[in-house]
ROZAFI-269003 format. One record per residue (C-alpha): residue in one letter; x, y, z. Coordinates in steps of 0.25 Angstrom, whole numbers, padded with zeros to 4 digits, always signed. Example, Ala and Ser with C-alpha at 12.3 -4.5 7.8 and 13.67 -1.06 7.14 Angstrom:
<rs>
A+0049-0018+0031
S+0055-0004+0029
</rs>
This chain:
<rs>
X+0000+0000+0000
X+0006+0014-0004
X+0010+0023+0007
X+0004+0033+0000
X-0011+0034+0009
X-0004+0027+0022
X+0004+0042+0022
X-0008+0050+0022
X-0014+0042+0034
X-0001+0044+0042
X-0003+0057+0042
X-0016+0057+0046
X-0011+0048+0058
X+0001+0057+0062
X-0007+0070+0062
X-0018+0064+0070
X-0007+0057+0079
X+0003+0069+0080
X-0004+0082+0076
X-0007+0094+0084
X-0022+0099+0088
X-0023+0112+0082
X-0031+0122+0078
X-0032+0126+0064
X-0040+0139+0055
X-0053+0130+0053
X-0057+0128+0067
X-0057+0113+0066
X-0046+0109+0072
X-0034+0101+0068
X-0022+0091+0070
X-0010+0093+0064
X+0004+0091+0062
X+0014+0099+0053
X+0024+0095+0043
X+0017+0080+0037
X+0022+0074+0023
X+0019+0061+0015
X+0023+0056+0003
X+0014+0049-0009
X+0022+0041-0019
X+0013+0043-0031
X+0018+0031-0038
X+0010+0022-0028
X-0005+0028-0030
X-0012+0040-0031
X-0012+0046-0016
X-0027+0048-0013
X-0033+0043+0000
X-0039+0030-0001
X-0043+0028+0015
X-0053+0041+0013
X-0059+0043-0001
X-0055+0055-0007
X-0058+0061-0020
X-0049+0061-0032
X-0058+0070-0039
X-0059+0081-0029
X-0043+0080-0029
X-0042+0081-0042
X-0052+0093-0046
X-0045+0101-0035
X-0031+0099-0040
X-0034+0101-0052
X-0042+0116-0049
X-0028+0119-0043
X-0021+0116-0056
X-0030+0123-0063
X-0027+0136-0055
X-0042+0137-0052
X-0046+0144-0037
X-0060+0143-0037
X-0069+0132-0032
X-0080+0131-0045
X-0070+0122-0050
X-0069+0111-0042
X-0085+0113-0038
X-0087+0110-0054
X-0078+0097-0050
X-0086+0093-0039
X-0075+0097-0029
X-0079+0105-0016
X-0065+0103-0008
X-0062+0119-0009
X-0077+0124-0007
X-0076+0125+0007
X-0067+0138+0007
X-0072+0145-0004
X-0089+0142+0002
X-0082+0148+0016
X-0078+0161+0007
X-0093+0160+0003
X-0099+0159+0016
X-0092+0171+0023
X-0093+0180+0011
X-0104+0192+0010
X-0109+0183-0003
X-0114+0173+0007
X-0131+0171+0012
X-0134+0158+0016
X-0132+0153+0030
X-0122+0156+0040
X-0109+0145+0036
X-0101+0151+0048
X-0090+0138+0051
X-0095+0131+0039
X-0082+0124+0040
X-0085+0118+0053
X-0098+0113+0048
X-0096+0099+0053
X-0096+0104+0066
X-0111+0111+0064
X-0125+0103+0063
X-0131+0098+0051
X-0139+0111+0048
X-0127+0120+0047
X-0120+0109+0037
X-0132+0107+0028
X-0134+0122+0026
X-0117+0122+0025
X-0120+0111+0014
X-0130+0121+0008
X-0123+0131+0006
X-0111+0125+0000
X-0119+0119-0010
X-0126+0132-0015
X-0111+0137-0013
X-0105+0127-0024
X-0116+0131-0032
X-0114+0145-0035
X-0098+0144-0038
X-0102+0135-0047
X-0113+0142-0055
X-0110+0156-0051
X-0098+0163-0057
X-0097+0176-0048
X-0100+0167-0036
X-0088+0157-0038
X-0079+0168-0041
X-0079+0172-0029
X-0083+0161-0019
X-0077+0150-0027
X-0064+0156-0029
X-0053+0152-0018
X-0044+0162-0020
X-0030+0160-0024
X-0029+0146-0020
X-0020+0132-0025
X-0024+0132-0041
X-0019+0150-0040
X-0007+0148-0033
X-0004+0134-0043
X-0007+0142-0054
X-0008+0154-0054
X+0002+0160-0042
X+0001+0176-0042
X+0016+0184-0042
X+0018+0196-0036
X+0019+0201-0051
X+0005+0197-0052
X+0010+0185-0061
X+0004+0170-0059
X+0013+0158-0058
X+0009+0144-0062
X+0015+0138-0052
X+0009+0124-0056
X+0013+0127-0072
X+0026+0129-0067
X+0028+0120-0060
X+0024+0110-0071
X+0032+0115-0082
X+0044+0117-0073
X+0043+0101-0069
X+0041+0098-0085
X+0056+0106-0087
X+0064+0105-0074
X+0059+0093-0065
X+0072+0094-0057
X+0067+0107-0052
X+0064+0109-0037
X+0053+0122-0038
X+0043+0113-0043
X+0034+0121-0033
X+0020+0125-0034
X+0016+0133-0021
X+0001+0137-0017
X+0004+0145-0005
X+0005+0161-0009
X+0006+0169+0004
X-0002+0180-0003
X-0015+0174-0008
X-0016+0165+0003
X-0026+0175+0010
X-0035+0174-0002
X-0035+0160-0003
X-0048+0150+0002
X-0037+0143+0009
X-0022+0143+0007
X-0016+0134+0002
X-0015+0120+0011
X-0007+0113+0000
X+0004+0125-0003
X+0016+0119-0010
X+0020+0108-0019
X+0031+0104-0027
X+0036+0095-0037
X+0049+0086-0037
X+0052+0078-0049
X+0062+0064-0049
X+0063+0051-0057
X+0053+0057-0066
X+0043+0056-0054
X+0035+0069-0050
X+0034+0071-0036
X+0026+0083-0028
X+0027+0088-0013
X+0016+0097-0008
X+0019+0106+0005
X+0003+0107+0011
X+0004+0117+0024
X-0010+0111+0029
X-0017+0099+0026
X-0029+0093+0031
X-0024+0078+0032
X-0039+0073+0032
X-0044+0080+0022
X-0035+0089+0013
X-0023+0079+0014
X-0028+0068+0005
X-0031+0077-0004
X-0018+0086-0005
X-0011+0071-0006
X-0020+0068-0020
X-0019+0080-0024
X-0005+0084-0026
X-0003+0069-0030
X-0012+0072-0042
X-0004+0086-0044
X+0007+0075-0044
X+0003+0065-0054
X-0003+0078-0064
X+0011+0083-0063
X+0016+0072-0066
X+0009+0068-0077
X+0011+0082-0084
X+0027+0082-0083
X+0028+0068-0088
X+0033+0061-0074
X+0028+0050-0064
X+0022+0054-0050
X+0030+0052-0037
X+0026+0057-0025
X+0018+0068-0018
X+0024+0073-0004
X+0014+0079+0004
X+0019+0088+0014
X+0010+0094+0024
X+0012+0106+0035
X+0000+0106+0044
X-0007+0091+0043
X-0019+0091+0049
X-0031+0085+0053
X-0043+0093+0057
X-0051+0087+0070
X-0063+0085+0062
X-0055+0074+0054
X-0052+0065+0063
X-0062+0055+0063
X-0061+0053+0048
X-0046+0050+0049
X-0048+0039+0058
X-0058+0034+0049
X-0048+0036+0037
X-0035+0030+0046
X-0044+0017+0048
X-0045+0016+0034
X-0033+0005+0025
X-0027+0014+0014
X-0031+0007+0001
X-0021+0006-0012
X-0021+0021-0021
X-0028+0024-0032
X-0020+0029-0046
X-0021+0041-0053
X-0022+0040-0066
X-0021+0053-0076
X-0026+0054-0090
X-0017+0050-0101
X-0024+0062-0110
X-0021+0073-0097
X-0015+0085-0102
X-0007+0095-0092
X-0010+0095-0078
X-0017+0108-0080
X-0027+0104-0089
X-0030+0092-0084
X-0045+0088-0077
X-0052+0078-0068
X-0054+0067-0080
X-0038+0066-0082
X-0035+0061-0068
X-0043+0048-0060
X-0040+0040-0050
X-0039+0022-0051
X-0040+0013-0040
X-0045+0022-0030
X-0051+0014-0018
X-0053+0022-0006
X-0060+0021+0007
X-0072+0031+0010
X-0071+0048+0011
X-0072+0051+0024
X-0078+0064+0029
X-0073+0077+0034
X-0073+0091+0036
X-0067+0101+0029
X-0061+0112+0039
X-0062+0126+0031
</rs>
């Protein structure tokens, strides 16, 4: 059995064992270690979580919004993907714009009775709706400011320039794999007051060797439950794309984390997930008719073989 899963639920038992209770921006509450890293060797599965179902899908529409340099959640609502509405619905909700019920804590809704999460549910839907179908509204309640996909592609200069970092980044690996600035950084100190939240995953960077691809991501703050599996099949998909486009094989994603935390409302699903047998990993598999990475879509990538356990349930802590 690949080595690959079994890492994940180390750290899920090292943070739970040795982290430190403290408090965190949310409310919630968390536990948490600093300074966590695990490695993935690409070569022996694609590294989504088979002990908690979790959604190629919704990886694979997000990553590519980022690649596309969009900031604005219509997109991945078009894609069925409602990972980001929480932060942009909460710009909603505290703006003059706002005249449905009062939504004071909404992130806290699992802690409030039935009522208060029906009409939340209410809300979010009619919500959904109008950055959908209205062009003004989502404008300016679907856009998440100067998020991921602006800093990958479209980093602002003190010139008033952008830089494609991503494009860059790509080309540079196509002439000079030996080079050590294969770096793409999503943490700019001066729109990070303007973004919906700043960047958790804020740094990653490319090594290439034996014709192999690898990628390290530096993340300052992940949510082990929830946020982590999805980083780890994320940036290995960024991996395999990247991959494919410079004509190499994939070999491993290093995932390096600062703050690794669990929130206190998450710990009775990780000792449901950590009485669950990882099972064997699934493969990616990319279309043979896939042009670049930045024009590719949702129909050129698909998983084989993946045999997962159940989701499991939890809060999102906004």
């Amino acid at each position: 059995m690949s080595r690959n899963e079994e890492q994940y639920l180390d750290l899920l038992r090292y943070v739970r064992e040795y982290g430190s209770k403290k408090e965190d921006r949310t409310g919630t509450g968390t536990i948490s270690t600093f300074g966590y890293q695990m490695r993935f060797d690409l070569s022996e599965g694609f590294p989504l979580l088979t002990t908690k179902r979790v959604s190629f899908r919704l990886v694979a529409s997000e990553l590519l919004w980022f690649i596309q340099g969009n900031t604005n959640i219509r997109y991945l609502l078009q894609h069925n993907n409602n990972i980001w509405n929480e932060w942009a619905f909460k710009h909603w909700v505290e703006s003059d714009a706002y005249d449905g019920p009062d939504m004071t804590d909404f992130g806290l809704r699992s802690q409030k009775d039935a009522a208060f999460c029906a009409v939340y549910e209410q809300q979010m839907e009619r919500f959904k709706q109008l950055v959908l179908q209205d062009d003004a509204f989502a404008a300016r309640f679907g856009e998440l400011g100067h998020v991921y996909g602006a800093q990958w592609r479209a980093w602002r200069t003190t010139t008033g320039e952008t830089i494609d970092q991503l494009r860059d980044v790509v080309e540079t690996i196509k002439r000079n794999p030996n080079s050590r600035r294969l770096i793409v950084s999503a943490w700019n100190p001066e729109d990070v007051p303007t973004m919906a939240l700043p960047p958790c995953h804020t740094l990653f960077q490319f090594y290439v060797a034996d014709g192999k691809l690898s990628c390290q991501l530096y993340q300052r703050s992940g949510d082990i439950f929830l946020g982590i599996p999805f980083n780890i099949a994320s940036y290995a998909l960024l991996t395999h794309l990247v991959a494919k486009e410079c004509g190499l094989e994939v070999g491993e994603f290093i995932h390096t984390i600062g703050d690794a935390h669990i929130y206190l409302n998450h710990l009775e699903q990780i000792e449901t997930q950590l009485a669950r047998e990882p099972r064997a990993l699934p493969t990616l598999k990319l279309s043979e008719s896939m042009g670049s990475i930045f024009d590719c879509a949702l129909e050129d990538m698909s998983l084989e073989g993946y045999d997962s356990h159940p989701a499991i349930k939890a809060p999102v802590a906004v």
